[in-house]
PDB file of N, CA, C and O in Angstrom:
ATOM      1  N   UNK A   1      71.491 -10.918-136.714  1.00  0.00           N
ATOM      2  CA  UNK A   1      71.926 -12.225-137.164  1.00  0.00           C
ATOM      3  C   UNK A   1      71.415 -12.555-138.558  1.00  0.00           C
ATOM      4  O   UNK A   1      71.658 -13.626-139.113  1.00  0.00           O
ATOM      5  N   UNK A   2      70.705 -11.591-139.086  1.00  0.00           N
ATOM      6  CA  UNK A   2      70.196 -12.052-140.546  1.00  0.00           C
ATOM      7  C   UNK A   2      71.417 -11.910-141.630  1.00  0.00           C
ATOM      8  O   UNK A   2      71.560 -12.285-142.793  1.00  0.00           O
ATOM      9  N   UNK A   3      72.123 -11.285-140.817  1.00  0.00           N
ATOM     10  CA  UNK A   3      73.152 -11.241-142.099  1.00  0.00           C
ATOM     11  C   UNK A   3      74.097 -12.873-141.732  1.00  0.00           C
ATOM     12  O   UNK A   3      75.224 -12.881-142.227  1.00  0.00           O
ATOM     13  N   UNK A   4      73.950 -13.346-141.440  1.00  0.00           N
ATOM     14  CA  UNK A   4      74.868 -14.235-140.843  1.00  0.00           C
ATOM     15  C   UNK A   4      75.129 -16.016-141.534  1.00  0.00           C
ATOM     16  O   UNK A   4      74.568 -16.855-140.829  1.00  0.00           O
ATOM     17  N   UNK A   5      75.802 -16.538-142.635  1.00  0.00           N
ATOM     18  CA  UNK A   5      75.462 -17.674-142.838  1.00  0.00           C
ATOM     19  C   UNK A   5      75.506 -18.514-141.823  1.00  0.00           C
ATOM     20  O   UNK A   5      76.283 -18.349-140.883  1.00  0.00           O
ATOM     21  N   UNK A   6      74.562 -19.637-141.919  1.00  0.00           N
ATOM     22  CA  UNK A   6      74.646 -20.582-140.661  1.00  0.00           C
ATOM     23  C   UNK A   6      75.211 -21.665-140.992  1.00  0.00           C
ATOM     24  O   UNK A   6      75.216 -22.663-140.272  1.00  0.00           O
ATOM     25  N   UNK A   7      75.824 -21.580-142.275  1.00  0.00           N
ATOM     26  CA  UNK A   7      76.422 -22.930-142.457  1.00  0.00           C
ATOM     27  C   UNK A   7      78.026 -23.042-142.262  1.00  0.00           C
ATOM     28  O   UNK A   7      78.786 -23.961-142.568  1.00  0.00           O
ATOM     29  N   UNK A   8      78.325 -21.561-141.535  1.00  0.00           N
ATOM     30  CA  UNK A   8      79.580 -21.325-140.954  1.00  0.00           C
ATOM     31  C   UNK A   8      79.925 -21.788-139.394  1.00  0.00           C
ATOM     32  O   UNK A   8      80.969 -21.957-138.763  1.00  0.00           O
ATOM     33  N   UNK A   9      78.423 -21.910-139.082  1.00  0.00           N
ATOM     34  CA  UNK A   9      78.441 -22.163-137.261  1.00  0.00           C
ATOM     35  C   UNK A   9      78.877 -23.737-136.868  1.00  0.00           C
ATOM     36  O   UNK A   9      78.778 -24.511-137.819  1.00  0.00           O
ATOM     37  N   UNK A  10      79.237 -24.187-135.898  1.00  0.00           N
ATOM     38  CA  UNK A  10      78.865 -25.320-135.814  1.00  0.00           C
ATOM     39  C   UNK A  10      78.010 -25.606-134.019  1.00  0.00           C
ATOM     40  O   UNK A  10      78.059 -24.903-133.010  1.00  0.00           O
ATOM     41  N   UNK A  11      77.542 -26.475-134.193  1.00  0.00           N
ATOM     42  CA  UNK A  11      76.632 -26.170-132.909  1.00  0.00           C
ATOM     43  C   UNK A  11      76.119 -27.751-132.549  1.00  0.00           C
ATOM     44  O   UNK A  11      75.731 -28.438-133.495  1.00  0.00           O
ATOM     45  N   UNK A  12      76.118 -28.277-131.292  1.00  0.00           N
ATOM     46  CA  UNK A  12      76.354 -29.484-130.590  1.00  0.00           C
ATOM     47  C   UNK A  12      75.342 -29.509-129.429  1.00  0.00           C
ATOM     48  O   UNK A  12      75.213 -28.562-128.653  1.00  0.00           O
ATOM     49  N   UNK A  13      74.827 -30.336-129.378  1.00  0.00           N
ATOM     50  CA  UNK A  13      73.915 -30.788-128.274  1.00  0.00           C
ATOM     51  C   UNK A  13      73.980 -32.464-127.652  1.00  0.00           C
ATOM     52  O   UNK A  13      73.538 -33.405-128.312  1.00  0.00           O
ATOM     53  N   UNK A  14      74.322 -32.553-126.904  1.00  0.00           N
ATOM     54  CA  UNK A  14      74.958 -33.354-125.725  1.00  0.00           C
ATOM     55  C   UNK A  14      73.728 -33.930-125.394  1.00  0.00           C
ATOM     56  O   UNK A  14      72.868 -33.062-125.235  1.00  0.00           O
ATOM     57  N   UNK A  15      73.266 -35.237-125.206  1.00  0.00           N
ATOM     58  CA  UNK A  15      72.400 -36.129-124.660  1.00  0.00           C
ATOM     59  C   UNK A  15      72.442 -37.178-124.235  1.00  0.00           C
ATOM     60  O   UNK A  15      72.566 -38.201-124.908  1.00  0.00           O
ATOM     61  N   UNK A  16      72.306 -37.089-122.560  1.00  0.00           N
ATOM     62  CA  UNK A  16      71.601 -37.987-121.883  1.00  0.00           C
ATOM     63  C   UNK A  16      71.686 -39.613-121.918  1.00  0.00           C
ATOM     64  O   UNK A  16      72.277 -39.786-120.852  1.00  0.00           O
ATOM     65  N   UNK A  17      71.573 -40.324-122.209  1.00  0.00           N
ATOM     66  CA  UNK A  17      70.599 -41.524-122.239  1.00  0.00           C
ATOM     67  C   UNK A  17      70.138 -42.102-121.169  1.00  0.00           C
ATOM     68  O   UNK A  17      71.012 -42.605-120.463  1.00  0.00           O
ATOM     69  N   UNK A  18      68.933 -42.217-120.762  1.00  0.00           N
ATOM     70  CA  UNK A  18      68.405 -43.213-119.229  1.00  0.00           C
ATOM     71  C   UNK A  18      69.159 -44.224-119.258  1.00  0.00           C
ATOM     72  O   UNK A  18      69.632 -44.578-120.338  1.00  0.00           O
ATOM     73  N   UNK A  19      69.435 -44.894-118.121  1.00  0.00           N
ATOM     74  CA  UNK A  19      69.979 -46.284-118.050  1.00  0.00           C
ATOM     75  C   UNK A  19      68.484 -46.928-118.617  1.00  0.00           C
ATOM     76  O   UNK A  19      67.392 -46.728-118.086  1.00  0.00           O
ATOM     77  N   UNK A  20      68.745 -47.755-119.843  1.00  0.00           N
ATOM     78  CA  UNK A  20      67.324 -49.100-119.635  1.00  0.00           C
ATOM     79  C   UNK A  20      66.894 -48.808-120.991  1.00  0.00           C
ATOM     80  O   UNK A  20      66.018 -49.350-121.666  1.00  0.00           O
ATOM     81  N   UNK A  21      67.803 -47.692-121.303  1.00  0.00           N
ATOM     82  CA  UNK A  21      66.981 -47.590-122.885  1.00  0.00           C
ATOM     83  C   UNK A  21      68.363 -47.718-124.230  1.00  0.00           C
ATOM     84  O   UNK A  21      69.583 -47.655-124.080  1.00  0.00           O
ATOM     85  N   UNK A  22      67.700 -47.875-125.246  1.00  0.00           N
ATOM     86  CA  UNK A  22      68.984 -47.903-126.590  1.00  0.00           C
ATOM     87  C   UNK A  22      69.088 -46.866-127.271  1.00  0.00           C
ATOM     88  O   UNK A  22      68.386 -46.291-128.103  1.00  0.00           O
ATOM     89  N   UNK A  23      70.524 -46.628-126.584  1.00  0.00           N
ATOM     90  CA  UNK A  23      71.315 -45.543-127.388  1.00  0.00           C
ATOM     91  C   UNK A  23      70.841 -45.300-129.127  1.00  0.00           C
ATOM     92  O   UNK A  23      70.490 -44.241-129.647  1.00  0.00           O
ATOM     93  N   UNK A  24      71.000 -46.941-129.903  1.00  0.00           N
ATOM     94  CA  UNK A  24      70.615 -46.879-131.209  1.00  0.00           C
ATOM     95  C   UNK A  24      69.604 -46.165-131.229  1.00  0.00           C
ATOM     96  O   UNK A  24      69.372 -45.081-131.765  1.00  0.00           O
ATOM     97  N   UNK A  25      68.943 -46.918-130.537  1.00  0.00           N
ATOM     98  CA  UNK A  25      66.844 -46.487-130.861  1.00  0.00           C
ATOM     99  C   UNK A  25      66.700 -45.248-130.688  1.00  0.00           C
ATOM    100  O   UNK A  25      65.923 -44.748-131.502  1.00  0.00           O
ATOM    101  N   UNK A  26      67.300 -44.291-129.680  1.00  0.00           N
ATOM    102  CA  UNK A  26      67.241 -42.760-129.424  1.00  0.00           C
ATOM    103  C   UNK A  26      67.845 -42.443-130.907  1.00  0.00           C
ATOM    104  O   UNK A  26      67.216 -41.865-131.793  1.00  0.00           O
ATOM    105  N   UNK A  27      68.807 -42.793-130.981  1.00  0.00           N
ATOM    106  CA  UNK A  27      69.667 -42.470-132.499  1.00  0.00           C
ATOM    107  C   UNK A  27      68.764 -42.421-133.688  1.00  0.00           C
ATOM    108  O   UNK A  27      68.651 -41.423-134.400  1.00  0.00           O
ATOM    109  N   UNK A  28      68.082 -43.624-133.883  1.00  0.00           N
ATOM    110  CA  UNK A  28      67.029 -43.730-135.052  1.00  0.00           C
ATOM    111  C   UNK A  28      66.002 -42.810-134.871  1.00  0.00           C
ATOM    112  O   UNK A  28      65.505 -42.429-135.932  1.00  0.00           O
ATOM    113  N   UNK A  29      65.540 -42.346-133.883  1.00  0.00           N
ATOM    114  CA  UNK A  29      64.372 -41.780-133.674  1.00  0.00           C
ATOM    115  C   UNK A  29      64.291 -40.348-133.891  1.00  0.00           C
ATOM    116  O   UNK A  29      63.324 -39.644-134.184  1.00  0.00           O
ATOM    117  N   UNK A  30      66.000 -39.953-133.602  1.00  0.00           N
ATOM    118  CA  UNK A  30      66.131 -38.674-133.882  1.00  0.00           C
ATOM    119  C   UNK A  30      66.508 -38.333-135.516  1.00  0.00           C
ATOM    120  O   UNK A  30      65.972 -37.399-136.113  1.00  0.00           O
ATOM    121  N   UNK A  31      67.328 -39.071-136.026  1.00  0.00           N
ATOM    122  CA  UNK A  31      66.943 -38.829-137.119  1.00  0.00           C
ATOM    123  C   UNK A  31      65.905 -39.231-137.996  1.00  0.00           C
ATOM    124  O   UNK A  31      66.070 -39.139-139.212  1.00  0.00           O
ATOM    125  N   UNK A  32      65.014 -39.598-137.584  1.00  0.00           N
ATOM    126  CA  UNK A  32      63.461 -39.653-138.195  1.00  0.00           C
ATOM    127  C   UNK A  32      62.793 -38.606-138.154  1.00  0.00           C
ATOM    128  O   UNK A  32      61.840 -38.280-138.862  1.00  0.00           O
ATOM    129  N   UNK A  33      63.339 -38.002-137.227  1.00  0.00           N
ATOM    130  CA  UNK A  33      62.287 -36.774-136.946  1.00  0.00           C
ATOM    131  C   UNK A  33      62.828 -35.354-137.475  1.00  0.00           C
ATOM    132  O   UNK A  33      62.109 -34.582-138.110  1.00  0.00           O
ATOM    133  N   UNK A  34      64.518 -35.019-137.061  1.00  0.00           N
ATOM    134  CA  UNK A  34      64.707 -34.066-137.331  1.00  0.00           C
ATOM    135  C   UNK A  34      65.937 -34.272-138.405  1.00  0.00           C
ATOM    136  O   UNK A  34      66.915 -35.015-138.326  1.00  0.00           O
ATOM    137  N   UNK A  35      65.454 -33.149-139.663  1.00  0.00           N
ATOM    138  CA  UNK A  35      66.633 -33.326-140.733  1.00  0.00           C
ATOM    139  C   UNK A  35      67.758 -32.319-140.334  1.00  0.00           C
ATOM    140  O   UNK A  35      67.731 -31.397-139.518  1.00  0.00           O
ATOM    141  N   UNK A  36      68.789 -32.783-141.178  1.00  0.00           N
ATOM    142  CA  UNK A  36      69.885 -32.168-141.367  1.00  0.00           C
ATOM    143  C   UNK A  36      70.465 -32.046-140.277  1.00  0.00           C
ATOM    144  O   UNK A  36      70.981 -30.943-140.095  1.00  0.00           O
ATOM    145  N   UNK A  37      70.680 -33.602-138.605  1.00  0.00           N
ATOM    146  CA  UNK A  37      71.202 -33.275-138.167  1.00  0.00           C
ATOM    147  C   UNK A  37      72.569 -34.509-138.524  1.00  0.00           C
ATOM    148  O   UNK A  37      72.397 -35.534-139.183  1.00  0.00           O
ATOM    149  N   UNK A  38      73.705 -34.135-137.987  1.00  0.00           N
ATOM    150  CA  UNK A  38      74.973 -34.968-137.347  1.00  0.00           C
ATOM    151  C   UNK A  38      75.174 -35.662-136.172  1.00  0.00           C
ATOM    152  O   UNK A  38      75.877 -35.113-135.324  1.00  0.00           O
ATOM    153  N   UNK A  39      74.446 -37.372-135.804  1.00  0.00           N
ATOM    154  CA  UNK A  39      74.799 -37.477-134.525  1.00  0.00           C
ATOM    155  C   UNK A  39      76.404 -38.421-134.806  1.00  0.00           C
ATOM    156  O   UNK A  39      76.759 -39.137-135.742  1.00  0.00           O
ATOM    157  N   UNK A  40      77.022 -38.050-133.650  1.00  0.00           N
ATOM    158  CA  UNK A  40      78.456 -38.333-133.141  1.00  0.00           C
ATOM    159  C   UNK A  40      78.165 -39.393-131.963  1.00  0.00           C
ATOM    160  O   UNK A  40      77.607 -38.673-131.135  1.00  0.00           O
ATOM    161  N   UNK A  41      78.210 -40.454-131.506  1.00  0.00           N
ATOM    162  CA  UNK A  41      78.074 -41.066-130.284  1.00  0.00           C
ATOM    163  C   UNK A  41      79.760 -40.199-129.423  1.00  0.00           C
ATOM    164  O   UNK A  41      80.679 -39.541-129.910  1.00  0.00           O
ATOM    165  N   UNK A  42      79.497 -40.594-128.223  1.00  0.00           N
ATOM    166  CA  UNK A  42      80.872 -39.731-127.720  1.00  0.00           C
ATOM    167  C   UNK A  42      81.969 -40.527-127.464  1.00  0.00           C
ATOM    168  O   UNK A  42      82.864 -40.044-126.771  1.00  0.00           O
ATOM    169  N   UNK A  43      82.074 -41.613-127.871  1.00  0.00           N
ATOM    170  CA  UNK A  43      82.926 -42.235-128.047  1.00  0.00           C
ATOM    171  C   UNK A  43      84.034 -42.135-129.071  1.00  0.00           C
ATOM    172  O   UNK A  43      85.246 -42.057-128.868  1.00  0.00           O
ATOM    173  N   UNK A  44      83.217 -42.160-130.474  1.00  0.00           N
ATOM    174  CA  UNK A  44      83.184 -41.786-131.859  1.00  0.00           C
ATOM    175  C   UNK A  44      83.966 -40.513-131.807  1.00  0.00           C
ATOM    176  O   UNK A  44      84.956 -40.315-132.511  1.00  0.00           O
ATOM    177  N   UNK A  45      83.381 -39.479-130.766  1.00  0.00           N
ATOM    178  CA  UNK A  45      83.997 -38.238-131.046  1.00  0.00           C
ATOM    179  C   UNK A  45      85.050 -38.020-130.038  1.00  0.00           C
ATOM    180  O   UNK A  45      85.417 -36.848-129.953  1.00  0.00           O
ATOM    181  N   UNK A  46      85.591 -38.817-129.300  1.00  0.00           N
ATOM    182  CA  UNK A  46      86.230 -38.922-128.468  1.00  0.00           C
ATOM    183  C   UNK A  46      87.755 -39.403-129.316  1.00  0.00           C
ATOM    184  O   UNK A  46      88.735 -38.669-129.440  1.00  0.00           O
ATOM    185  N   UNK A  47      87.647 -40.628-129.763  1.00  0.00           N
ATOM    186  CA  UNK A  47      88.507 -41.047-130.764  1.00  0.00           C
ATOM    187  C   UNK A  47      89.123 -40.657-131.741  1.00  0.00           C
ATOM    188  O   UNK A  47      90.194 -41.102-132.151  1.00  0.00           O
ATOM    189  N   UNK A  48      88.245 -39.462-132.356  1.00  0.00           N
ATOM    190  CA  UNK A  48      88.634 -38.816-133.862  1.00  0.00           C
ATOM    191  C   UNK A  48      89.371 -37.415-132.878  1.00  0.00           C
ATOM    192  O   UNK A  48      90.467 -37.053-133.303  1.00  0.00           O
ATOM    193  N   UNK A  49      88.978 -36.859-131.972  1.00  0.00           N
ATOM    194  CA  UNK A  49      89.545 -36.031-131.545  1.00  0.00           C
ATOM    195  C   UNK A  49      91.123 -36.100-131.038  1.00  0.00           C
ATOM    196  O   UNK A  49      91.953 -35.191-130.993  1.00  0.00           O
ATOM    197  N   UNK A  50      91.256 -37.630-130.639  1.00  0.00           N
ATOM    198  CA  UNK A  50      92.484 -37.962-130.088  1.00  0.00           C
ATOM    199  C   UNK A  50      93.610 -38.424-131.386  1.00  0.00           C
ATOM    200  O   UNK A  50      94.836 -38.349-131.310  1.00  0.00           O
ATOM    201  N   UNK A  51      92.841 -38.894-132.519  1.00  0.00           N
ATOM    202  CA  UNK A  51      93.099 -39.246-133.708  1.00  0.00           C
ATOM    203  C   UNK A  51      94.087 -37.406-134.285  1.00  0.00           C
ATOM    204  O   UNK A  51      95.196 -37.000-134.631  1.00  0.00           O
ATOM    205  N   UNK A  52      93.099 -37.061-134.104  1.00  0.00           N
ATOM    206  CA  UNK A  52      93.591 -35.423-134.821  1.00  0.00           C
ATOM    207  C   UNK A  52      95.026 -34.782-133.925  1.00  0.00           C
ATOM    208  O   UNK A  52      96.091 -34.332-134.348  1.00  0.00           O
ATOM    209  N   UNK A  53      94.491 -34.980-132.497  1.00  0.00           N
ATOM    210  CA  UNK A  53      95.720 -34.207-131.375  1.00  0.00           C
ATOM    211  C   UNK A  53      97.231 -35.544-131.923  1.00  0.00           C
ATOM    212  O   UNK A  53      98.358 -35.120-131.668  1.00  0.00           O
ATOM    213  N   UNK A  54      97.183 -36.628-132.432  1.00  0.00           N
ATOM    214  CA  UNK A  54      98.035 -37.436-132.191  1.00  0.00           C
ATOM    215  C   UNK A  54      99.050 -36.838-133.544  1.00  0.00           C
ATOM    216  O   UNK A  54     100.280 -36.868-133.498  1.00  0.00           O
ATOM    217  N   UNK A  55      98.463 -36.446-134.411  1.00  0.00           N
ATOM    218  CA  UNK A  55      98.710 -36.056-135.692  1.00  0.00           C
ATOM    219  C   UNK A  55      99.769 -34.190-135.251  1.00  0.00           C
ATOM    220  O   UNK A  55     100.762 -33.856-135.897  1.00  0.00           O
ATOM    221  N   UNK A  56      99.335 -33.564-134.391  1.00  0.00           N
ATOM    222  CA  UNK A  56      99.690 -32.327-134.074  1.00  0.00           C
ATOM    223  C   UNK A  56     101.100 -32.822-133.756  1.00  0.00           C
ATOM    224  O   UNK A  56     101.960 -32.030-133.372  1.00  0.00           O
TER     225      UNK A  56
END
């Protein structure tokens, strides 16, 4: 894999939320901590996806 750019991949991780806690606040917290990511709520990505198929 060293030969491999990674800015060709795309790669998604799916989370959770407890009932009782804020979606935002998980949101802020993660990007505080870790750079260079993309969060999507799944709503958000739910919409743009249906946005794109409507266009096909």
């Amino acid at each position: 894999m060293e030969d491999t750019d990674s800015d060709t991949y795309i790669s998604s991780v799916l989370i959770k939320v407890r009932e009782g806690y804020d979606i935002d606040r998980v949101i802020t917290n993660i990007r505080r901590k870790t750079d260079g990511v993309q969060i999507v709520r799944t709503q958000n990505l739910i919409t743009g996806i249906s946005k794109s198929l409507a266009i096909l």
